[in-house]
NUPAFI-671647 format. One line per field, with one value per residue (C-alpha): x, z, y; residue number from 1; residue in one letter; chain. Coordinates in nm, 4 decimals, always signed. Example, Ala and Ser with C-alpha at 12.3 -4.5 7.8 and 13.67 -1.06 7.14 Angstrom:
<pts>
east: (+1.2300; +1.3670)
up: (+0.7800; +0.7140)
north: (-0.4500; -0.1060)
resi: (1; 2)
resn: (A; S)
chain: (A; A)
</pts>
This chain:
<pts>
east: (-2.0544; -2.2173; -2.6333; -2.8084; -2.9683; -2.6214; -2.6027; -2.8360; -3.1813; -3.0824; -3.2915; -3.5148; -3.5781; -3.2300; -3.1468; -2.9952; -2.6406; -2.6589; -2.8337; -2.5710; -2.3318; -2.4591; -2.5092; -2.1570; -2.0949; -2.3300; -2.1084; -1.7803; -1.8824; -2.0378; -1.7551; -1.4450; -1.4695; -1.7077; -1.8938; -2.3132; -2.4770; -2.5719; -2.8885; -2.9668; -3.0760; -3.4336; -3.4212; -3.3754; -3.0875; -2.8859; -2.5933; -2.4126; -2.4054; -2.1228; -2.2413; -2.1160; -1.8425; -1.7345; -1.7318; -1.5181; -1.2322; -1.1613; -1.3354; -1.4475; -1.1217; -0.8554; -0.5835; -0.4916; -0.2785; -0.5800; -0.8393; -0.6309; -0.5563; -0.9704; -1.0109; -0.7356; -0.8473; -1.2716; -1.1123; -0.9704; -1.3220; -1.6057; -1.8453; -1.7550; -1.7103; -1.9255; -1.8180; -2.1189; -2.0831; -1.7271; -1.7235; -1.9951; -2.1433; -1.9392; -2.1714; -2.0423; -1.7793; -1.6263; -1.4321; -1.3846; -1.1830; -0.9323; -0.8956; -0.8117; -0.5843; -0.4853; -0.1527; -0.0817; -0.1041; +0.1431; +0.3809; +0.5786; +0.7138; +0.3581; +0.1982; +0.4084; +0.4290; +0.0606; +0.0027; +0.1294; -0.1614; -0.3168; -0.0848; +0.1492; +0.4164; +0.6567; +0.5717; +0.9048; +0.6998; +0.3536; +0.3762; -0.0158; -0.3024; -0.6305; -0.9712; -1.2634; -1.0844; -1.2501; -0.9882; -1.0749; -1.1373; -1.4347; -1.5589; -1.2583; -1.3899; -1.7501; -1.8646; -2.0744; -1.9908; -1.8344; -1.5642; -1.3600; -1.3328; -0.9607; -0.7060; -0.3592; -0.0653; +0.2049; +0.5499; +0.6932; +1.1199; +1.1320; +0.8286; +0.5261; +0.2964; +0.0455; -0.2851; -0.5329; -0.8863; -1.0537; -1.4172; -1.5101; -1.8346; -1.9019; -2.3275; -2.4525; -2.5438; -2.4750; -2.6334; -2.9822; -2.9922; -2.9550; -2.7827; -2.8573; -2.6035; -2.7900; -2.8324; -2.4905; -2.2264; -1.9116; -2.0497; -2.1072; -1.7412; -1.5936; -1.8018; -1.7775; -1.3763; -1.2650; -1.0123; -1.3140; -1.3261; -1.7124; -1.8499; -2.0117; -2.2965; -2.3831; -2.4041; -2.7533; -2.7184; -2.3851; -2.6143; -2.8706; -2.9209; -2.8145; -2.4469; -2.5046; -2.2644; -1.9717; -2.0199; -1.9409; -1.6406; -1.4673; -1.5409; -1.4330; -1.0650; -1.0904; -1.1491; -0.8071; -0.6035; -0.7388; -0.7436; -0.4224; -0.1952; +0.1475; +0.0782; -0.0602; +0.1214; -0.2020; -0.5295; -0.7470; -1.0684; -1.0468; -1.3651; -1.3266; -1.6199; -1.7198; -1.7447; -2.0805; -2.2648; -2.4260; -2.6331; -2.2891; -2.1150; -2.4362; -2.3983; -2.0802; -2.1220; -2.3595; -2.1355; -1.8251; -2.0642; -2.0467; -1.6815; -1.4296; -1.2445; -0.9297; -1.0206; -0.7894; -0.8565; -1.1683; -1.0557; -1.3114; -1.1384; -1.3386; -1.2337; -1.0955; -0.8896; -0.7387; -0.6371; -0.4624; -0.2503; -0.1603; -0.1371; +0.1647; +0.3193; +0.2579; +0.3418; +0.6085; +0.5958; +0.4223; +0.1173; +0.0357; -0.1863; -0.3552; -0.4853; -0.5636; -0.7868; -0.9114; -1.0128; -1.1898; -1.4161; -1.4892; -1.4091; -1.4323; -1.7609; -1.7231; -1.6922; -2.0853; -2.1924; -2.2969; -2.5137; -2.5989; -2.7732; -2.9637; -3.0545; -3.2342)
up: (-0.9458; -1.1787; -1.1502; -1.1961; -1.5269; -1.6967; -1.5600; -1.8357; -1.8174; -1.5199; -1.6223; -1.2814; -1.2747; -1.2051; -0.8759; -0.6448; -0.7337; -1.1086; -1.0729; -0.8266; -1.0588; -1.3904; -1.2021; -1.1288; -1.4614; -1.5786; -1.3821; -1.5057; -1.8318; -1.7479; -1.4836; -1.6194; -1.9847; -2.0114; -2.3041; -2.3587; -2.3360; -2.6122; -2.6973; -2.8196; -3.2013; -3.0464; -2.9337; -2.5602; -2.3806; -2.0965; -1.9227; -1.9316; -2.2748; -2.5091; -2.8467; -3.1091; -3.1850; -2.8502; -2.8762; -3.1950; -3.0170; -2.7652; -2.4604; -2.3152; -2.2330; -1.9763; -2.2504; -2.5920; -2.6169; -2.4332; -2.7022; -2.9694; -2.7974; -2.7305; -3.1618; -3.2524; -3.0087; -3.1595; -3.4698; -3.4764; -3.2640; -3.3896; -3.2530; -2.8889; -2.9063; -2.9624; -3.0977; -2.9833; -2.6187; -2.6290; -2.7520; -2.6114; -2.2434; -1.9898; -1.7558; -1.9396; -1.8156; -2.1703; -2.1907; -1.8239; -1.9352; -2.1309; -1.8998; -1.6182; -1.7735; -2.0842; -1.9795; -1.8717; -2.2319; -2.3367; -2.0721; -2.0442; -1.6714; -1.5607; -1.6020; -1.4677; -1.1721; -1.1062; -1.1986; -0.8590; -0.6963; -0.8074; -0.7178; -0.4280; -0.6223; -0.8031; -1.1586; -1.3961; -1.7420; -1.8823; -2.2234; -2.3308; -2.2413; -2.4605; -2.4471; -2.4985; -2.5050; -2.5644; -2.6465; -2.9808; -3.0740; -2.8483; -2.9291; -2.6897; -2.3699; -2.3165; -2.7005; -2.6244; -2.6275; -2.3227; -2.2698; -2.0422; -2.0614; -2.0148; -2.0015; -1.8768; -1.9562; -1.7456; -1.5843; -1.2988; -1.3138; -1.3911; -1.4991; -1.7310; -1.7982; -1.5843; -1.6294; -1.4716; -1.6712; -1.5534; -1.5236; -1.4910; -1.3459; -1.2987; -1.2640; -1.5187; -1.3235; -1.4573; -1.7557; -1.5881; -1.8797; -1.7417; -1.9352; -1.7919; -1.7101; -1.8255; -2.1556; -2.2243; -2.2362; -2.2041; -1.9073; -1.7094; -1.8300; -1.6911; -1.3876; -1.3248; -1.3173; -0.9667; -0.9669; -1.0702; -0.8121; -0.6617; -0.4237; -0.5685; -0.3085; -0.4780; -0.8362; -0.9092; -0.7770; -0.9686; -1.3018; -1.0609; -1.2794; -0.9679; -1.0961; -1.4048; -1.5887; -1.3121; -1.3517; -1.6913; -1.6704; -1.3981; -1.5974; -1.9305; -1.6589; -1.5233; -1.8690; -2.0068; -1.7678; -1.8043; -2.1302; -2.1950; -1.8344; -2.0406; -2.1281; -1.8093; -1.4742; -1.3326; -1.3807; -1.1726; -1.2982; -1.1073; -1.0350; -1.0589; -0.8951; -0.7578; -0.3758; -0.3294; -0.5683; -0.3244; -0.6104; -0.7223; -0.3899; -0.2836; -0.5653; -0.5569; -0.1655; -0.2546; -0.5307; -0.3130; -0.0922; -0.3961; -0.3962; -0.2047; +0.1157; -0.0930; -0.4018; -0.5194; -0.8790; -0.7985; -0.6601; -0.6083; -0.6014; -0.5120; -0.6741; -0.3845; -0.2655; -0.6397; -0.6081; -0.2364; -0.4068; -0.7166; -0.5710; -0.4179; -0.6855; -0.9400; -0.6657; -0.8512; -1.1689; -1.5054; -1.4209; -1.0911; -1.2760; -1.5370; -1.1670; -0.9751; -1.2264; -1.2870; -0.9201; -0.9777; -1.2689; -1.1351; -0.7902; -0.5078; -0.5876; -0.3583; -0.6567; -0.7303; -0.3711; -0.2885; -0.6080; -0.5994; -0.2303; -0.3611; -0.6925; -0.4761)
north: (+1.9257; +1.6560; +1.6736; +1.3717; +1.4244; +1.4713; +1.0732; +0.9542; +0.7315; +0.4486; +0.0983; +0.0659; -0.3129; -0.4275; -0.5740; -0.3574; -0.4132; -0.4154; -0.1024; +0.0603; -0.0365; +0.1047; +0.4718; +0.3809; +0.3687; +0.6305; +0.8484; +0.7725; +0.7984; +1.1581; +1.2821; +1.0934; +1.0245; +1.3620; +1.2458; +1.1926; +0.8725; +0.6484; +0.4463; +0.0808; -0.0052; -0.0003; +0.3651; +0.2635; +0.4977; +0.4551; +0.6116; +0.3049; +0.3673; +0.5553; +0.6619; +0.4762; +0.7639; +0.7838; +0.3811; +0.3840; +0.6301; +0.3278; +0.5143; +0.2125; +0.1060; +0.2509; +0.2898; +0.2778; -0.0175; -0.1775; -0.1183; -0.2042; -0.5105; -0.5726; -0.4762; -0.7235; -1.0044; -0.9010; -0.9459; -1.2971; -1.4128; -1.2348; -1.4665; -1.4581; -1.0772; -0.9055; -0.5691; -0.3354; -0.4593; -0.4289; -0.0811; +0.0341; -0.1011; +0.0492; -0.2249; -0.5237; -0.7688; -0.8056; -0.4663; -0.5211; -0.7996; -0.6422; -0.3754; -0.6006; -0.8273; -0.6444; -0.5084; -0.8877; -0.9388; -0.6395; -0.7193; -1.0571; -0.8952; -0.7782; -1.0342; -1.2667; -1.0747; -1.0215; -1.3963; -1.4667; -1.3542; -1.6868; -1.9348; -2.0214; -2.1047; -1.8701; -1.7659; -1.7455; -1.6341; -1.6077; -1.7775; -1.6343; -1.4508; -1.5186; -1.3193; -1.5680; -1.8795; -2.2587; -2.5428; -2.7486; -2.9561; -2.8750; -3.2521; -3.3875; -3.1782; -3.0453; -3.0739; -2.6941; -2.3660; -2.2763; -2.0762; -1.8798; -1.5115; -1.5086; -1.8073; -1.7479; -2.0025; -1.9715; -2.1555; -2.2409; -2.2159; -2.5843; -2.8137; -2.8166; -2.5435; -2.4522; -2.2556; -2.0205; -2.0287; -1.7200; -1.5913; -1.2318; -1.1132; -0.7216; -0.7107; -0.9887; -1.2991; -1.6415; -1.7228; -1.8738; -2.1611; -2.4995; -2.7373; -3.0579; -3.3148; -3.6024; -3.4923; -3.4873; -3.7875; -3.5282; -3.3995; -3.7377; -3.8600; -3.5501; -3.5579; -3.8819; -3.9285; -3.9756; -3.7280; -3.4817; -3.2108; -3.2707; -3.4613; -3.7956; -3.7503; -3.4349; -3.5094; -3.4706; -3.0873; -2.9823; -2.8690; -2.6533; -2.3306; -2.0948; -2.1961; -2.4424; -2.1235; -2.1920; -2.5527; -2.5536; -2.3316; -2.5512; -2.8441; -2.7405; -2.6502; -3.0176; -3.1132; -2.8959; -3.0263; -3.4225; -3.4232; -3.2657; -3.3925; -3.4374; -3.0454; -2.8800; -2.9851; -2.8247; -2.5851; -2.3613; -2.1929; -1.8464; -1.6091; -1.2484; -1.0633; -0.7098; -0.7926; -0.6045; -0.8754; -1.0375; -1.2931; -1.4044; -1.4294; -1.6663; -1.8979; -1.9388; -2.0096; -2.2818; -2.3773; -2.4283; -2.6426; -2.9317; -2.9385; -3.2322; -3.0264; -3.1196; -2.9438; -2.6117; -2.5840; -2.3292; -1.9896; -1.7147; -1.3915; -1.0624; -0.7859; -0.5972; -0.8458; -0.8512; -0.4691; -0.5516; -0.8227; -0.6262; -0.2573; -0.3499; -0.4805; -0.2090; +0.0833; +0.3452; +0.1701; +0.3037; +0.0265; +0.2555; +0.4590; +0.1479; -0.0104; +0.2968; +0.4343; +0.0155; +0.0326; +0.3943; +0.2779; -0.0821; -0.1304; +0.1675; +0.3457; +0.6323; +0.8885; +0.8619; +0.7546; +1.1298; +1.1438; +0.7713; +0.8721; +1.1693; +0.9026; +0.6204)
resi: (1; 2; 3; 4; 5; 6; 7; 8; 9; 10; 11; 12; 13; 14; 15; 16; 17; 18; 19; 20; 21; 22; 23; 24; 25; 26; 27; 28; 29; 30; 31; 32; 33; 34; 35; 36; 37; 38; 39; 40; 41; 42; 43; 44; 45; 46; 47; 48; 49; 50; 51; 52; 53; 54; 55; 56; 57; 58; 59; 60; 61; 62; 63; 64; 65; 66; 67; 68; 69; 70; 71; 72; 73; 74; 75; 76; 77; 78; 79; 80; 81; 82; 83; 84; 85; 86; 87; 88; 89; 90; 91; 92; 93; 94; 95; 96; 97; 98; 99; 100; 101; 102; 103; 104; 105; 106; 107; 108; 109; 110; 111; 112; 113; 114; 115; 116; 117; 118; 119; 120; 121; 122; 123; 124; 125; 126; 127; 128; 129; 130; 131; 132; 133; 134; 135; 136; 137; 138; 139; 140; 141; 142; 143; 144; 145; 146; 147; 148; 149; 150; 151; 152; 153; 154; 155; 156; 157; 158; 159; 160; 161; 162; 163; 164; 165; 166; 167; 168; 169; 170; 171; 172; 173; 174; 175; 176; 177; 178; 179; 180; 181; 182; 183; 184; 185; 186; 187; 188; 189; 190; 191; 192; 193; 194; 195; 196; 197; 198; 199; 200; 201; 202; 203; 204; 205; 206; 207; 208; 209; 210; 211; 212; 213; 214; 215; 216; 217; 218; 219; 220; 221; 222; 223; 224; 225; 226; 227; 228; 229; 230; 231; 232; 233; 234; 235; 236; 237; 238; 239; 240; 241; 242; 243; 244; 245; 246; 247; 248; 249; 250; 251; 252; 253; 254; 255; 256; 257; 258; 259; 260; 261; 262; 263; 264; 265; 266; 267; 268; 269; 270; 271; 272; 273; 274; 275; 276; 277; 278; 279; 280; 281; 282; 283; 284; 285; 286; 287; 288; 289; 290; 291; 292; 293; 294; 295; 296; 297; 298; 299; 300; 301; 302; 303; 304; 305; 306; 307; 308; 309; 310; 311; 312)
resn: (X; X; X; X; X; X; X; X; X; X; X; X; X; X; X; X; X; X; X; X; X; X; X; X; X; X; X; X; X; X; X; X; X; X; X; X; X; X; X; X; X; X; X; X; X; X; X; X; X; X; X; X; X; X; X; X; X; X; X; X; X; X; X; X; X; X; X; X; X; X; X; X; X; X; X; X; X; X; X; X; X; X; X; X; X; X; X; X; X; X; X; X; X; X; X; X; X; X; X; X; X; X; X; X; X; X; X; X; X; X; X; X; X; X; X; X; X; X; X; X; X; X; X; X; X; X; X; X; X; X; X; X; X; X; X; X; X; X; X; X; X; X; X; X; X; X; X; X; X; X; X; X; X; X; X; X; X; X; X; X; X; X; X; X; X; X; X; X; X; X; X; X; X; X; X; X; X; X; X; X; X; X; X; X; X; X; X; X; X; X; X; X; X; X; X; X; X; X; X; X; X; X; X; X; X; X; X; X; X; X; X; X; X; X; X; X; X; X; X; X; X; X; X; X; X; X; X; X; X; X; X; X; X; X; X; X; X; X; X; X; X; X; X; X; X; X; X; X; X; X; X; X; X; X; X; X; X; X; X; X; X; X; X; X; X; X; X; X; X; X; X; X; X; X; X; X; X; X; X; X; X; X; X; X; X; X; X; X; X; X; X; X; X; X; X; X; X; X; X; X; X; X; X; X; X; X; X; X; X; X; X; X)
chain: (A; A; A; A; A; A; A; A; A; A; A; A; A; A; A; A; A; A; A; A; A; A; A; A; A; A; A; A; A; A; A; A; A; A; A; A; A; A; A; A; A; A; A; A; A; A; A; A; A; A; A; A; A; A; A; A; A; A; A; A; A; A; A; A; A; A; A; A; A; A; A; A; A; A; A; A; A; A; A; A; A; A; A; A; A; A; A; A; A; A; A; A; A; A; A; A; A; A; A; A; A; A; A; A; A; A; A; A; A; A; A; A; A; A; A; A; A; A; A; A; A; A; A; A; A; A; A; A; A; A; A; A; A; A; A; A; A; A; A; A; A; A; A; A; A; A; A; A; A; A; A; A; A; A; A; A; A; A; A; A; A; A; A; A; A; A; A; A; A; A; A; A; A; A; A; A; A; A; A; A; A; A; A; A; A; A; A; A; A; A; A; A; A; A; A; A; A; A; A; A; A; A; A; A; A; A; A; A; A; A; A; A; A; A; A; A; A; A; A; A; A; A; A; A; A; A; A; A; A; A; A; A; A; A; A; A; A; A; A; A; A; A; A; A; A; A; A; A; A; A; A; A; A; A; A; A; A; A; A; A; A; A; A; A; A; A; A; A; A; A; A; A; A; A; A; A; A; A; A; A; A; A; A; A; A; A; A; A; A; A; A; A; A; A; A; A; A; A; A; A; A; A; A; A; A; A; A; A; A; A; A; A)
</pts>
């Protein structure tokens, strides 16, 4: 059985989530991948960590095709990938990106298929998947930097496209920068459109920095689907989050509490209710394996509860 110290140095100021999730990680890497942990530039290691050799053979990621896909997509976007998070922090959301929605990418069926989980309507094809994806020019929406960690362009048998901008959280929290909405003209024309999706009695508290990050990303989808209506027949901006993250799951709560009763172009999806709508879907097909071992890694922590017990 695995012993503790083969788990690497844990960081011991993280909340109590982030931290059960990196000896989560720690583990895998350890048990799973059975390679050593790596260490920052600085000198600081972690088990979360691969080294950067292990990084380089694609370990991070749950197959082949799927870190070839995350090299390609680093490739074209340099900027908004960074390559030594990608290849190297089993804890980040960025490789946990392409190994939740890379086979979407690979597979016109799959994905279109497992798209369905978002909507109520029937999907007939996915027409593209993007990692790190802002529309431009950015000076016709938000004017900033945000993006969404994966967009999704799909249709509907007849009709205009349609689109799911999606935001993936695994143990960061959102970005704690406020970015106010007065200082900002995009912001307060987007905001400020009737059709927008928040209550007008709750303006002044939409940029709060609990969710100023979530915010952003369902305005720059309001924005997408405003901006461009003879494209997109309609938009969502889904949430992907580990259920146990109790500092996301309470600002999103207080989130939802700024949004009109009519609104259905936020979805927060927990990750376990992801798996029960896709599990079925991928049962005695080649993707059976890509999810089960997805839900391992990310998802059901029982394989390092025993050790995780005798850790705390």
């Amino acid at each position: 059985m695995q012993q503790i110290e083969d788990l690497g140095p844990q960081y011991r100021l993280d909340n109590p989530f982030a931290a059960r999730m990196q000896f989560h990680q720690s583990w895998y890497r350890a048990t799973v991948l059975d390679v050593g942990f790596g260490c920052r530039p600085t000198g600081n290691c972690f088990g979360n960590l691969l080294q950067p050799e292990d990084g380089k053979r694609g370990l991070n990621f749950l197959s082949s095709d799927i870190a070839e896909l995350a090299e390609r997509s680093r490739a074209l976007n340099p900027r908004g990938i960074e390559q030594n998070r990608l290849e190297r922090n089993l804890l980040s959301s960025q490789p946990m990106c392409f190994n939740l929605f890379g086979p979407l990418a690979e597979c016109d069926e799959l994905a279109a298929s497992l798209a369905q989980a978002f909507v109520t309507e029937q999907v007939s094809e996915v027409t593209a998947v993007a990692f790190e994806y802002s529309p431009q020019p950015r000076s016709e929406y938000l004017n900033d930097l945000t993006a969404f960690d994966v967009f999704i362009e799909y249709r509907r048998d007849v009709g205009r496209l349609e689109f799911l901008a999606i935001e993936v959280k695994l143990s960061e929290p959102f970005s704690p920068k406020r970015y106010p909405l007065a200082d900002r003209r995009e912001y307060q024309h987007w905001t400020d459109l009737p059709t927008a999706p928040w209550l007008p009695a709750e303006r002044e508290s939409l940029d709060a920095s609990a969710h100023n990050q979530l915010w952003r990303d369902h305005m720059l989808a309001f924005a997408l689907k405003a901006r461009d209506a003879e494209r997109y027949a309609s938009g969502k901006l889904i949430l992907i989050r580990h259920p146990a993250d109790a500092k996301t799951a309470t600002a999103v709560a207080g989130y939802q509490r700024l949004l009109k009763d009519t609104d259905t172009t936020f979805v927060d999806m927990p990750l376990d209710r992801l798996m029960t709508h896709w599990a079925p879907m991928v049962a005695g097909t080649a993707h059976e394996r890509w999810l089960s071992e997805f839900d391992r890694r990310y998802v059901n922590l029982a394989g390092s509860e025993e050790l995780w017990r005798k850790f705390k």
